[in-house]
CHARMM-style PDB file with segment names, atoms N, HN, CA, C and O in Angstrom:
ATOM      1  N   UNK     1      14.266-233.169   9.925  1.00  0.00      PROA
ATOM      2  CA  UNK     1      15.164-233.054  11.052  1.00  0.00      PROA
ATOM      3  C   UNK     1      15.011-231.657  11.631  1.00  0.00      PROA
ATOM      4  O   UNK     1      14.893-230.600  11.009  1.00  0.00      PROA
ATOM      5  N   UNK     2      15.037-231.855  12.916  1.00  0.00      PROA
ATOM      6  HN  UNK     2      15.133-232.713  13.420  1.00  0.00      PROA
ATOM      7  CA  UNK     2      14.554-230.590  13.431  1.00  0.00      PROA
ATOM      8  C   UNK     2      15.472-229.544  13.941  1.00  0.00      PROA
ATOM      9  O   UNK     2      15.381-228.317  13.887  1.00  0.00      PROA
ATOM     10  N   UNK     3      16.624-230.529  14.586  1.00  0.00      PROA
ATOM     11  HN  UNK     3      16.698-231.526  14.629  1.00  0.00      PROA
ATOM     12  CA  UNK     3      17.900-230.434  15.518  1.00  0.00      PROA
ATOM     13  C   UNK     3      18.646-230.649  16.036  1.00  0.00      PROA
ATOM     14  O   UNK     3      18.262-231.164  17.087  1.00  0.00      PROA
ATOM     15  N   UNK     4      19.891-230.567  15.971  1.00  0.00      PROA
ATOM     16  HN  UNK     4      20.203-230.149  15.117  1.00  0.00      PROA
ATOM     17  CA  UNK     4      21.171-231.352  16.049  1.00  0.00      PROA
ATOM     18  C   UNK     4      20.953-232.619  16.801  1.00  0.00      PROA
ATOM     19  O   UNK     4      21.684-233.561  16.495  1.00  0.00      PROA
ATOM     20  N   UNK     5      20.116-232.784  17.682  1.00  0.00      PROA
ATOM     21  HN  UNK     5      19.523-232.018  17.931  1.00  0.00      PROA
ATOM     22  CA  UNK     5      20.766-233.683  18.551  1.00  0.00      PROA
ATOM     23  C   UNK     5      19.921-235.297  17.707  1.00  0.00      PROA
ATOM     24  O   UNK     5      20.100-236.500  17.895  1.00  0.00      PROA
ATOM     25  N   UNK     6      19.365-234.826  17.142  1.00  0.00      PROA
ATOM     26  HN  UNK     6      19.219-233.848  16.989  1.00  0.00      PROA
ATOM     27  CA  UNK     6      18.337-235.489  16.114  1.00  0.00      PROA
ATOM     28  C   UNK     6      19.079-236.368  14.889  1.00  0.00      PROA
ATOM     29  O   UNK     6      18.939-237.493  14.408  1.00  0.00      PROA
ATOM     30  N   UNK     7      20.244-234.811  14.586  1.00  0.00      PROA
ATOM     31  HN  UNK     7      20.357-233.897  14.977  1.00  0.00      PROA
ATOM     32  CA  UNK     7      21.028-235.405  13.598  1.00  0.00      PROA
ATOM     33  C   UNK     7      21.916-236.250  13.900  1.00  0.00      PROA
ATOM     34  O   UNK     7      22.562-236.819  13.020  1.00  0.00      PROA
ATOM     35  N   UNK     8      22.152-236.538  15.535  1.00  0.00      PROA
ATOM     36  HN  UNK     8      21.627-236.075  16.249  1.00  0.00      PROA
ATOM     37  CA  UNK     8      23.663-236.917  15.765  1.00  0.00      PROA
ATOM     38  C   UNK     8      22.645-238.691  16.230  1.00  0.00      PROA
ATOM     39  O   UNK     8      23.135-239.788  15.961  1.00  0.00      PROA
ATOM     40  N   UNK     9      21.529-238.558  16.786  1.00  0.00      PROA
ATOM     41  HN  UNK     9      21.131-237.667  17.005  1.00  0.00      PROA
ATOM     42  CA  UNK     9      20.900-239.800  16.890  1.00  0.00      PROA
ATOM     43  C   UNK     9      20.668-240.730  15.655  1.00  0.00      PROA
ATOM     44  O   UNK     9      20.405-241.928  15.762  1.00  0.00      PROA
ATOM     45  N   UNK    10      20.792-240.050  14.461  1.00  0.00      PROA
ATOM     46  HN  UNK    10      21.005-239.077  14.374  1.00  0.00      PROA
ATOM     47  CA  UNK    10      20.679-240.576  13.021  1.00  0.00      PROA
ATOM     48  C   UNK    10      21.598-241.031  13.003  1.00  0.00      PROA
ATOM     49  O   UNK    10      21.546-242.258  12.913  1.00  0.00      PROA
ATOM     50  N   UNK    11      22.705-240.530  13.056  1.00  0.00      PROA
ATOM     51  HN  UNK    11      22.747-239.533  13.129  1.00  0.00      PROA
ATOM     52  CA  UNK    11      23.845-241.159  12.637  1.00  0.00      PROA
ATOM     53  C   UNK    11      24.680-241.883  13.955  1.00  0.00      PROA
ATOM     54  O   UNK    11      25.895-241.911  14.156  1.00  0.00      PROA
ATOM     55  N   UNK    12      23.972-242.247  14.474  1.00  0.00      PROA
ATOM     56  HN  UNK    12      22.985-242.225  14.311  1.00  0.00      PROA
ATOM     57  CA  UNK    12      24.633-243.531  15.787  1.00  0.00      PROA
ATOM     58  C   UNK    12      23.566-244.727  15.175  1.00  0.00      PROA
ATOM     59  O   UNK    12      23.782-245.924  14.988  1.00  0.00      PROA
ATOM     60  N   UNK    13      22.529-244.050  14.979  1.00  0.00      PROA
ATOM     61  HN  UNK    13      22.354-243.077  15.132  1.00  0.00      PROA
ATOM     62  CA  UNK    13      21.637-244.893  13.859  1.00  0.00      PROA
ATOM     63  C   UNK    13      22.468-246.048  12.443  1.00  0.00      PROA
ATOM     64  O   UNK    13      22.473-247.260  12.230  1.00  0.00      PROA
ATOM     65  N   UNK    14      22.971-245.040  11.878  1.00  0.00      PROA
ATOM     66  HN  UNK    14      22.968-244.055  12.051  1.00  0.00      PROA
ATOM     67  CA  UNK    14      23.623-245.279  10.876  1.00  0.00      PROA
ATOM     68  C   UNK    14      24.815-246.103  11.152  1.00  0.00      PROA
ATOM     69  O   UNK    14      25.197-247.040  10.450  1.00  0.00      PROA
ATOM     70  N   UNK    15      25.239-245.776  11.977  1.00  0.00      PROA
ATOM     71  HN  UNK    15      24.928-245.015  12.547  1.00  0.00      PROA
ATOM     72  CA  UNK    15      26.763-246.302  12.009  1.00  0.00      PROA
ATOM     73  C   UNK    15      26.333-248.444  12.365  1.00  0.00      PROA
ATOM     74  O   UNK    15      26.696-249.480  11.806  1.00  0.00      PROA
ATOM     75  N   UNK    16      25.232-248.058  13.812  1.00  0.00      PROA
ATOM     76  HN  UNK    16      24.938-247.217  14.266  1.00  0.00      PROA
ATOM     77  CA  UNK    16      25.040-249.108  14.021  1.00  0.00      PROA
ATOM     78  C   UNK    16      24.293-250.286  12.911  1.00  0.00      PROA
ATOM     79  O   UNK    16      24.284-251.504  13.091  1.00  0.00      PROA
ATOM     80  N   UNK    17      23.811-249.697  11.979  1.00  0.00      PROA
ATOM     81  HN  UNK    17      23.818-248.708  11.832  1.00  0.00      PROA
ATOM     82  CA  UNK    17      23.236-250.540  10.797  1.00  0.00      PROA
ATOM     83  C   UNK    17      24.387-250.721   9.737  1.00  0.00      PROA
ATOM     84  O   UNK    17      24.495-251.726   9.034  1.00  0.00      PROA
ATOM     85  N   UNK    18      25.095-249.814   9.706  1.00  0.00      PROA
ATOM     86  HN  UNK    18      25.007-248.998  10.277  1.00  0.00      PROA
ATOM     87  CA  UNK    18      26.579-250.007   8.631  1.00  0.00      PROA
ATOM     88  C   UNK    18      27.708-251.082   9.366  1.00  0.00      PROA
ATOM     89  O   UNK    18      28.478-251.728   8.656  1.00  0.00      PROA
ATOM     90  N   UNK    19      27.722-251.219  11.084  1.00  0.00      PROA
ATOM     91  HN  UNK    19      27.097-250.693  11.661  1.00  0.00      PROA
ATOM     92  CA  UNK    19      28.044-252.338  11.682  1.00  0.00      PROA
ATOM     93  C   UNK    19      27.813-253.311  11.236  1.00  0.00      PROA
ATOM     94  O   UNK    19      28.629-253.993  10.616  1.00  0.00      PROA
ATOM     95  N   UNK    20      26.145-253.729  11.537  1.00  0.00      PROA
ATOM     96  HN  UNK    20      25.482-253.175  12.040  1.00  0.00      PROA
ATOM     97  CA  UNK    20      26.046-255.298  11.503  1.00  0.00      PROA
ATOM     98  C   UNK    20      25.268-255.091  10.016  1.00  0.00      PROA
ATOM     99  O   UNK    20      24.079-255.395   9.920  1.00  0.00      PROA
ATOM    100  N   UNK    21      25.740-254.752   9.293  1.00  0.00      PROA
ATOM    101  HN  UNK    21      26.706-254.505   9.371  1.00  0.00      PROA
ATOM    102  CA  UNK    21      25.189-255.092   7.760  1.00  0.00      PROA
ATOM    103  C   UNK    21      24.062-254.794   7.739  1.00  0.00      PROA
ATOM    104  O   UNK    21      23.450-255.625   7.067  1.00  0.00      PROA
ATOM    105  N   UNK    22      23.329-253.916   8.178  1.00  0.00      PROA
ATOM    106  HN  UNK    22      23.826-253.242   8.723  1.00  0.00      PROA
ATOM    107  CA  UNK    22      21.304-254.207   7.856  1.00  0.00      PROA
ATOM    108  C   UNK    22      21.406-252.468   6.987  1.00  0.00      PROA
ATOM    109  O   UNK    22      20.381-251.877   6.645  1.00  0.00      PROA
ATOM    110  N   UNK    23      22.603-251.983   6.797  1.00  0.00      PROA
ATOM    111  HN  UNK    23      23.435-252.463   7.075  1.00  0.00      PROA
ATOM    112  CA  UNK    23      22.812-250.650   6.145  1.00  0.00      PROA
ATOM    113  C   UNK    23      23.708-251.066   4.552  1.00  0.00      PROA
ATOM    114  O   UNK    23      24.667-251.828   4.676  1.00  0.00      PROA
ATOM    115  N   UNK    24      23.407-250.617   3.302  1.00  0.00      PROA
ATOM    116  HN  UNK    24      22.628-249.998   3.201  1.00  0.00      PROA
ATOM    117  CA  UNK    24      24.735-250.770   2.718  1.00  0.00      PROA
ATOM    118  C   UNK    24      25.443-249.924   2.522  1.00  0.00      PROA
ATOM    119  O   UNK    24      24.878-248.842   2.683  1.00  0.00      PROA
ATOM    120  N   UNK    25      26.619-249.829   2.194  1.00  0.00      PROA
ATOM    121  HN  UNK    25      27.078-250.708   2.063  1.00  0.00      PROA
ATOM    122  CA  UNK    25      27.807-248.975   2.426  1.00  0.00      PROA
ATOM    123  C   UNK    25      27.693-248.235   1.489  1.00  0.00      PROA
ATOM    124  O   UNK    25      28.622-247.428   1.465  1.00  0.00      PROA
ATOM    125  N   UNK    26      26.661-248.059   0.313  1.00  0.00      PROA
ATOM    126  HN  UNK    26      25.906-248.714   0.332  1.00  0.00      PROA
ATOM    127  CA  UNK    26      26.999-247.035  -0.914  1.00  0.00      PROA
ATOM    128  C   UNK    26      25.833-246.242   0.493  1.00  0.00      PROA
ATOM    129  O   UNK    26      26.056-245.111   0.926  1.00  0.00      PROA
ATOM    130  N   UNK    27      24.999-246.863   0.848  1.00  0.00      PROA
ATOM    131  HN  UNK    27      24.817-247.781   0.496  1.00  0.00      PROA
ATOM    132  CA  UNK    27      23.667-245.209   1.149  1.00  0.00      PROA
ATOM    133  C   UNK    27      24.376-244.425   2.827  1.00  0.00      PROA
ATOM    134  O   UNK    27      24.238-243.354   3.418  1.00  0.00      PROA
ATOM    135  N   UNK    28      25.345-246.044   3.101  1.00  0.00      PROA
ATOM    136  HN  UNK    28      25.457-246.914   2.621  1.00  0.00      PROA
ATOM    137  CA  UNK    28      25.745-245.164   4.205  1.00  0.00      PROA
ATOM    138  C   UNK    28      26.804-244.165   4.426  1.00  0.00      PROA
ATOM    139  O   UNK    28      27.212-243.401   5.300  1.00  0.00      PROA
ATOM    140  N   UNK    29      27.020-244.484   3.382  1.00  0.00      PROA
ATOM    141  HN  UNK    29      26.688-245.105   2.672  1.00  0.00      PROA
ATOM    142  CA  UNK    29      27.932-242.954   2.457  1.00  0.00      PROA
ATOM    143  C   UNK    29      27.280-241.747   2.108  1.00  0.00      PROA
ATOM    144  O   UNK    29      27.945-240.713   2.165  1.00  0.00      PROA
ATOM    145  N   UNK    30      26.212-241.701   1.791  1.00  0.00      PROA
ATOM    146  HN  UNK    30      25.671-242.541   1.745  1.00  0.00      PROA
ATOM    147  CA  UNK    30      25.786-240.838   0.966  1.00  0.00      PROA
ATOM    148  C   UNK    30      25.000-240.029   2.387  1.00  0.00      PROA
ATOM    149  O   UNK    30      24.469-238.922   2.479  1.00  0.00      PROA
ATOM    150  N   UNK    31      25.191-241.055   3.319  1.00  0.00      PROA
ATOM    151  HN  UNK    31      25.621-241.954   3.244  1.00  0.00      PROA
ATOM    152  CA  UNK    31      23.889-240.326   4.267  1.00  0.00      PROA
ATOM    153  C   UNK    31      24.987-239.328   5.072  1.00  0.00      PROA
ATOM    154  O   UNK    31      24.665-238.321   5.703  1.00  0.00      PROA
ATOM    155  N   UNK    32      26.120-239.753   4.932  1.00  0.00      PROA
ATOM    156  HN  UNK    32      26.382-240.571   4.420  1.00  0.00      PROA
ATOM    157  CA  UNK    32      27.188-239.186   5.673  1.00  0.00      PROA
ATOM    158  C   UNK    32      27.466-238.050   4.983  1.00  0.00      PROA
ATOM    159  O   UNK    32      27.713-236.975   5.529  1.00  0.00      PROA
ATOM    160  N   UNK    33      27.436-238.248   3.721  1.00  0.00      PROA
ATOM    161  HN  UNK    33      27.235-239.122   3.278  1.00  0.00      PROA
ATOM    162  CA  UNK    33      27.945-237.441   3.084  1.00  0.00      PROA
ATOM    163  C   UNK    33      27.268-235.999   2.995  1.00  0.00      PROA
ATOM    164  O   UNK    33      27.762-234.906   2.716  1.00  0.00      PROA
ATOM    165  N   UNK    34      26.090-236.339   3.295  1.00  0.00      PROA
ATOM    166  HN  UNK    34      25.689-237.226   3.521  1.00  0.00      PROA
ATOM    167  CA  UNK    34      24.617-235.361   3.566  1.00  0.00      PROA
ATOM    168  C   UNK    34      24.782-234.540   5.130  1.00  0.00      PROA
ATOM    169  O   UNK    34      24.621-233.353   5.413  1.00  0.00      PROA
ATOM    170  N   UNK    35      25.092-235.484   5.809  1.00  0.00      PROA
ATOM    171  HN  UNK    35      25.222-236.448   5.579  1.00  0.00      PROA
ATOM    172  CA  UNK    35      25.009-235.121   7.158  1.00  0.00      PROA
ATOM    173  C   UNK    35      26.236-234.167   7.199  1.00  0.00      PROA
ATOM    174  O   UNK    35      26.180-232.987   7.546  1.00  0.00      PROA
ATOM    175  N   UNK    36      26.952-234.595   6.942  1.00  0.00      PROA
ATOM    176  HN  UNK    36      26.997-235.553   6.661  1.00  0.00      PROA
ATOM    177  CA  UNK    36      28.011-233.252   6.774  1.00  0.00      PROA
ATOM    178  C   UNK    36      28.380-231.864   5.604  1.00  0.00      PROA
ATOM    179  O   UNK    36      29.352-231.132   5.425  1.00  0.00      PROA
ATOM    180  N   UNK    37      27.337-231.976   5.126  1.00  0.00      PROA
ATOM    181  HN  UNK    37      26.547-232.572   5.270  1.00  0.00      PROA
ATOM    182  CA  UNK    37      27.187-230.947   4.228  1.00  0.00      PROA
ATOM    183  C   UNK    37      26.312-230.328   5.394  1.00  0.00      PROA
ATOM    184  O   UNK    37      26.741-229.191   5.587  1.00  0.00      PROA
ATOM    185  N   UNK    38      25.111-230.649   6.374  1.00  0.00      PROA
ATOM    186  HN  UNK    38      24.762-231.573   6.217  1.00  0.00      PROA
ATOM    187  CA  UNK    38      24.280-229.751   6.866  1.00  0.00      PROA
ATOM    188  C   UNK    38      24.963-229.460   7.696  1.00  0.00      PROA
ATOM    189  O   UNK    38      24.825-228.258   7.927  1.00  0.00      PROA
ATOM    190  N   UNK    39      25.881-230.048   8.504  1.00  0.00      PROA
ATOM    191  HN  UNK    39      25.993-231.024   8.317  1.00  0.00      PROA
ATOM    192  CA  UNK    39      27.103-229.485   9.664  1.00  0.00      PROA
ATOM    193  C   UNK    39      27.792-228.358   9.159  1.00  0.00      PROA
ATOM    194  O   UNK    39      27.782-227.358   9.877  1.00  0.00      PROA
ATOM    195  N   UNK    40      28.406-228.302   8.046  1.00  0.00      PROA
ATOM    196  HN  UNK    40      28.414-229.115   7.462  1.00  0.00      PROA
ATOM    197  CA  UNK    40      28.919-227.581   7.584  1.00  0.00      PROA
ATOM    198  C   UNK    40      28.435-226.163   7.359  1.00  0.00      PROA
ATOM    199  O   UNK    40      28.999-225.096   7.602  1.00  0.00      PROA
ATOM    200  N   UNK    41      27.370-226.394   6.890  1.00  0.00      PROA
ATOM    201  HN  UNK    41      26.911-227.261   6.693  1.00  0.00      PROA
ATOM    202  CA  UNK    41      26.203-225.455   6.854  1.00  0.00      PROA
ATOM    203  C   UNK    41      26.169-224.447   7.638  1.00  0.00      PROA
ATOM    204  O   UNK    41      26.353-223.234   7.540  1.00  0.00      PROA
ATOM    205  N   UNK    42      25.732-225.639   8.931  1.00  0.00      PROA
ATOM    206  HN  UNK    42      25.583-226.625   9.010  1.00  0.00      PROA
ATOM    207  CA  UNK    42      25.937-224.753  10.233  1.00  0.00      PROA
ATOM    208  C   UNK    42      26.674-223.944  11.081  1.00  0.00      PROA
ATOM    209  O   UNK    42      26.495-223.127  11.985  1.00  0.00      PROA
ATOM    210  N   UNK    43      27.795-224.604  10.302  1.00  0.00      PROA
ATOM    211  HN  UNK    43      27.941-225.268   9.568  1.00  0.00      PROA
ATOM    212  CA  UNK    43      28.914-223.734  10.437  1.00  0.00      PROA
ATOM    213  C   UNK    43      29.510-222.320  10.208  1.00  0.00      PROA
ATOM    214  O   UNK    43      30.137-221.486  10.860  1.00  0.00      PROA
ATOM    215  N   UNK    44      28.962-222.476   8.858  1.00  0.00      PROA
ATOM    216  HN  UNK    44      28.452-223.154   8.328  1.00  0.00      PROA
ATOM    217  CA  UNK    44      29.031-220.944   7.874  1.00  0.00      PROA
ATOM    218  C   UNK    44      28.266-220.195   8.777  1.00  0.00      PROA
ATOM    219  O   UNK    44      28.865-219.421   9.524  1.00  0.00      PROA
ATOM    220  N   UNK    45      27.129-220.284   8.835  1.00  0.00      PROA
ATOM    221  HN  UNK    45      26.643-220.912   8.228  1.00  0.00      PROA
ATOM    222  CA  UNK    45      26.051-219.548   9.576  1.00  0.00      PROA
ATOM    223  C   UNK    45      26.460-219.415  10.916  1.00  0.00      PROA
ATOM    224  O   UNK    45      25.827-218.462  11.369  1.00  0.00      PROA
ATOM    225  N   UNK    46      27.310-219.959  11.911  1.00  0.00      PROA
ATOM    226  HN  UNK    46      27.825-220.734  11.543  1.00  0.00      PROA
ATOM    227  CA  UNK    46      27.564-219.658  13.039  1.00  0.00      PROA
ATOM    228  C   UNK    46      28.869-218.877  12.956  1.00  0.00      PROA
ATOM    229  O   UNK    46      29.324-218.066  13.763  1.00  0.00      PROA
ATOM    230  N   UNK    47      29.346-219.285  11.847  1.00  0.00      PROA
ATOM    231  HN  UNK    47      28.977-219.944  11.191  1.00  0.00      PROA
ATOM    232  CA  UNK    47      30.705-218.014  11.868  1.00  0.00      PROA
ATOM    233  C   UNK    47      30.202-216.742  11.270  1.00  0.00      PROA
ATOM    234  O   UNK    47      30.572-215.611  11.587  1.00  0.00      PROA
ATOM    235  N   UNK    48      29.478-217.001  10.530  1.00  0.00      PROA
ATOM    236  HN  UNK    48      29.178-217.919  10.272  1.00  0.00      PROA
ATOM    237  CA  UNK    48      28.935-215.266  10.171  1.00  0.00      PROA
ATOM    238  C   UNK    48      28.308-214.401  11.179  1.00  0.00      PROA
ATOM    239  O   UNK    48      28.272-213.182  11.016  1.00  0.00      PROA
ATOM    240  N   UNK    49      27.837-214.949  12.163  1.00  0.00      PROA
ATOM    241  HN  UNK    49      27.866-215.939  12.296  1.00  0.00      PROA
ATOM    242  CA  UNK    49      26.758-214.632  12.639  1.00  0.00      PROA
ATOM    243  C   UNK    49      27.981-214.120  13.600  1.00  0.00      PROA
ATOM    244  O   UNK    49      27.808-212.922  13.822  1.00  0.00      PROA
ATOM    245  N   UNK    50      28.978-214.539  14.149  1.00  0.00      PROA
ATOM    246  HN  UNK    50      29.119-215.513  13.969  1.00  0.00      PROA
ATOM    247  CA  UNK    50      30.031-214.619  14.973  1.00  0.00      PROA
ATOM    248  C   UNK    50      30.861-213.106  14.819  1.00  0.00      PROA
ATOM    249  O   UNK    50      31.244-212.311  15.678  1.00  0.00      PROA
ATOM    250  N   UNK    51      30.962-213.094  13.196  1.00  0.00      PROA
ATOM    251  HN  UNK    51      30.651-213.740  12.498  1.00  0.00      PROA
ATOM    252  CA  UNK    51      31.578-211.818  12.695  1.00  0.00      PROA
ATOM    253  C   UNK    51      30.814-211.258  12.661  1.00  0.00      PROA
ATOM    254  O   UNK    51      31.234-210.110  12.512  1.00  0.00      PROA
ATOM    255  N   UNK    52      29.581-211.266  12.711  1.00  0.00      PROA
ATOM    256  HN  UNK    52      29.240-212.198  12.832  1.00  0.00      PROA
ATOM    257  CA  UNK    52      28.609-210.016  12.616  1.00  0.00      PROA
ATOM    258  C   UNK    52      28.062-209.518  14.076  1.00  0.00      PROA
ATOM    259  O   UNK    52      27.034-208.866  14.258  1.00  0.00      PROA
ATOM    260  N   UNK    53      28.891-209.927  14.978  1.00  0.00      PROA
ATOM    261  HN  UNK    53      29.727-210.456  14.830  1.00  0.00      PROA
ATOM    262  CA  UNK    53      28.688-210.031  16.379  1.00  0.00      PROA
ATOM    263  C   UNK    53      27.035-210.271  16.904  1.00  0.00      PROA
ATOM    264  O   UNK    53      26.700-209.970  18.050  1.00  0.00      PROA
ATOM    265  N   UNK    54      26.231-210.754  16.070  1.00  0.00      PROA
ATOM    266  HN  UNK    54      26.503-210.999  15.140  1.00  0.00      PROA
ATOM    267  CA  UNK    54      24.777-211.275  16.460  1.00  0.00      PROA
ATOM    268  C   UNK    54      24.846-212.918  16.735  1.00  0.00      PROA
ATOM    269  O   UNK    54      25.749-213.727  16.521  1.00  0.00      PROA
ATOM    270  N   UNK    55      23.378-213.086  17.358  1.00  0.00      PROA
ATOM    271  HN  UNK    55      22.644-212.429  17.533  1.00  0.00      PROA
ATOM    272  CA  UNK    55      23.299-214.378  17.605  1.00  0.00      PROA
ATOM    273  C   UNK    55      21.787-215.261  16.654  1.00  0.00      PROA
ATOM    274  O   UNK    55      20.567-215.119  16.571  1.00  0.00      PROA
ATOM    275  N   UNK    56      22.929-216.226  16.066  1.00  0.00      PROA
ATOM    276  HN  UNK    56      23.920-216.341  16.133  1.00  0.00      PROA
ATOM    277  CA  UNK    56      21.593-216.354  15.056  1.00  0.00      PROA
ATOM    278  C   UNK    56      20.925-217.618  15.427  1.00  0.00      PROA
ATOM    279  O   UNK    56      21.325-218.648  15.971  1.00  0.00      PROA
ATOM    280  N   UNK    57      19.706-217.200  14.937  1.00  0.00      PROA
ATOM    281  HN  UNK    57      19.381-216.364  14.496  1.00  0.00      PROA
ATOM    282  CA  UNK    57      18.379-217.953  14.705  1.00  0.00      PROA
ATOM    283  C   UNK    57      18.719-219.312  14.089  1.00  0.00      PROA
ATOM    284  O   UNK    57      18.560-219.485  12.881  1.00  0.00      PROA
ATOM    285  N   UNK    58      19.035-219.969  14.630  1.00  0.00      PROA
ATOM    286  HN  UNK    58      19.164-219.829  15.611  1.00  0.00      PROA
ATOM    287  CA  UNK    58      19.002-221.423  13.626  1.00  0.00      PROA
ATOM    288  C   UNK    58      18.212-222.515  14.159  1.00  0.00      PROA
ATOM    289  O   UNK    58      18.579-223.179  15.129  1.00  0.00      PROA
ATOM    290  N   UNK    59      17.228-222.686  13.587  1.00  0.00      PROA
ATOM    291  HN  UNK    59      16.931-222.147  12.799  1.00  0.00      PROA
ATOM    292  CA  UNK    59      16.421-223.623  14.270  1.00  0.00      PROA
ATOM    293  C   UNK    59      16.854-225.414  14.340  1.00  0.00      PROA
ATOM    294  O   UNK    59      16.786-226.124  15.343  1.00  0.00      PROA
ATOM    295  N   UNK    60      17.159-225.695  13.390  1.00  0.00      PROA
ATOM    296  HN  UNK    60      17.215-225.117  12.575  1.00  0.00      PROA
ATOM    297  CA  UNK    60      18.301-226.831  13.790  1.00  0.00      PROA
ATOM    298  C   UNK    60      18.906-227.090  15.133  1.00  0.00      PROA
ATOM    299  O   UNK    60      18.767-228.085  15.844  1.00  0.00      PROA
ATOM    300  N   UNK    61      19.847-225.626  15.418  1.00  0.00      PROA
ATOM    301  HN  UNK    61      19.960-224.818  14.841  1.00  0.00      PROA
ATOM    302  CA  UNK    61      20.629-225.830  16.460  1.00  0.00      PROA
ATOM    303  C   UNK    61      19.840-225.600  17.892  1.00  0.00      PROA
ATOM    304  O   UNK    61      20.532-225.692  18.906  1.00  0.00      PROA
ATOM    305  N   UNK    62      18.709-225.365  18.011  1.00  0.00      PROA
ATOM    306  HN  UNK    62      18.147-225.291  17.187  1.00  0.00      PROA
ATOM    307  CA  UNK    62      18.135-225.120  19.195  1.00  0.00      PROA
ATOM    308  C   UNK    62      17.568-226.758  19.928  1.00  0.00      PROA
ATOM    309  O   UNK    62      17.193-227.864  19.539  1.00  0.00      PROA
ATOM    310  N   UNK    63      17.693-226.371  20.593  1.00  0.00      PROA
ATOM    311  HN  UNK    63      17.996-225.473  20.909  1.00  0.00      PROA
ATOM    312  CA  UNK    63      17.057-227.982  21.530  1.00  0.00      PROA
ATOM    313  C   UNK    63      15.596-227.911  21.922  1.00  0.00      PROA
ATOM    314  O   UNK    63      15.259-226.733  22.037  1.00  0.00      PROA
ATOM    315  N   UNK    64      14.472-228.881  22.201  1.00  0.00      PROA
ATOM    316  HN  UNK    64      14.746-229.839  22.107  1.00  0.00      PROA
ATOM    317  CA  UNK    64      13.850-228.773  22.792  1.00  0.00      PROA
ATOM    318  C   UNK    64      13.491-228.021  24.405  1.00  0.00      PROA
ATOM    319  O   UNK    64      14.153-228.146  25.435  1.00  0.00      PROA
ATOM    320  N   UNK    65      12.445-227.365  24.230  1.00  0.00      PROA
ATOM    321  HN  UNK    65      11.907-227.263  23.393  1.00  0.00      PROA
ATOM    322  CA  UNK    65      12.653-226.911  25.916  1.00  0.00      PROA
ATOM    323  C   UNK    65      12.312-228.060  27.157  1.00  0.00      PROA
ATOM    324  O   UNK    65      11.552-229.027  27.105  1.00  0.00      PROA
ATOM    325  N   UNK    66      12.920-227.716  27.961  1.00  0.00      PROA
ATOM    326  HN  UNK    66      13.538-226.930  28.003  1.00  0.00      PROA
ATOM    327  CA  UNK    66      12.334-228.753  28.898  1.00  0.00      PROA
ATOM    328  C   UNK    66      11.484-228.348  30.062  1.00  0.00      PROA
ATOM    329  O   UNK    66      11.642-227.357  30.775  1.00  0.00      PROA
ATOM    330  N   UNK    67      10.251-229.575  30.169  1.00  0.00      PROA
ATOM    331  HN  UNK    67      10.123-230.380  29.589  1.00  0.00      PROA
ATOM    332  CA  UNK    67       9.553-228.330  31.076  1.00  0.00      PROA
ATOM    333  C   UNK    67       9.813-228.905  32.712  1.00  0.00      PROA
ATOM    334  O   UNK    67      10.084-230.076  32.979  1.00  0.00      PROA
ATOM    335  N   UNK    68       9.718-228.214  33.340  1.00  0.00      PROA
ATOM    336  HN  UNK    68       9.498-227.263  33.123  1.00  0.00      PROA
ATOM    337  CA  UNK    68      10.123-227.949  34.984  1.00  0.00      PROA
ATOM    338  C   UNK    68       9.158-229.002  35.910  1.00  0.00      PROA
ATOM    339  O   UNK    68       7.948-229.033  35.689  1.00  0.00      PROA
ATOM    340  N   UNK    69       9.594-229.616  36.661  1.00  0.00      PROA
ATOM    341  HN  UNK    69      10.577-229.591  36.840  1.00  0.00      PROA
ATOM    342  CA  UNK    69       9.164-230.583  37.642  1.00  0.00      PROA
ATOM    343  C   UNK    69       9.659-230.408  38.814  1.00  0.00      PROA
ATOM    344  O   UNK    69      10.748-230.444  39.388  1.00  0.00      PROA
ATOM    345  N   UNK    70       8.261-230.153  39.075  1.00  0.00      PROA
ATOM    346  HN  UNK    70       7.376-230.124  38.609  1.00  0.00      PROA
ATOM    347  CA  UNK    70       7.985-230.283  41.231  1.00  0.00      PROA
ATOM    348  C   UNK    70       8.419-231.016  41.564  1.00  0.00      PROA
ATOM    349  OT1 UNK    70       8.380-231.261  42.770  1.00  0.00      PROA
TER     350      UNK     70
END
């Protein structure tokens, strides 16, 4: 996973397979349970970075660039 928006497509992923049953509910737990440990993550690191009045590097949180059209 590269970056958030990656992570949040996984888990619309997830939800929709934990819907119609093609997910089971122990892994779609566990995937959740994962996914929010790395949120969290990100968190720490954006509040430190916050108190340390810098702006941090997190490659996760960066987006693809987009390139420019004539």
């Amino acid at each position: 996973m590269k970056h958030i928006s990656e992570l949040s497509t996984e888990l619309a992923t997830l939800y929709d397979g934990l819907k119609n049953g093609t997910i089971e509910v122990k892994v779609a737990a566990e995937m959740n349970n994962t996914a929010g440990k790395i949120i969290h993550a990100q968190r720490v690191q954006l509040e430190y970075a916050a108190l340390r009045k810098e702006e941090p590097d997190i490659a996760f949180m960066k987006t693809k660039a987009k390139k420019a059209t004539a």
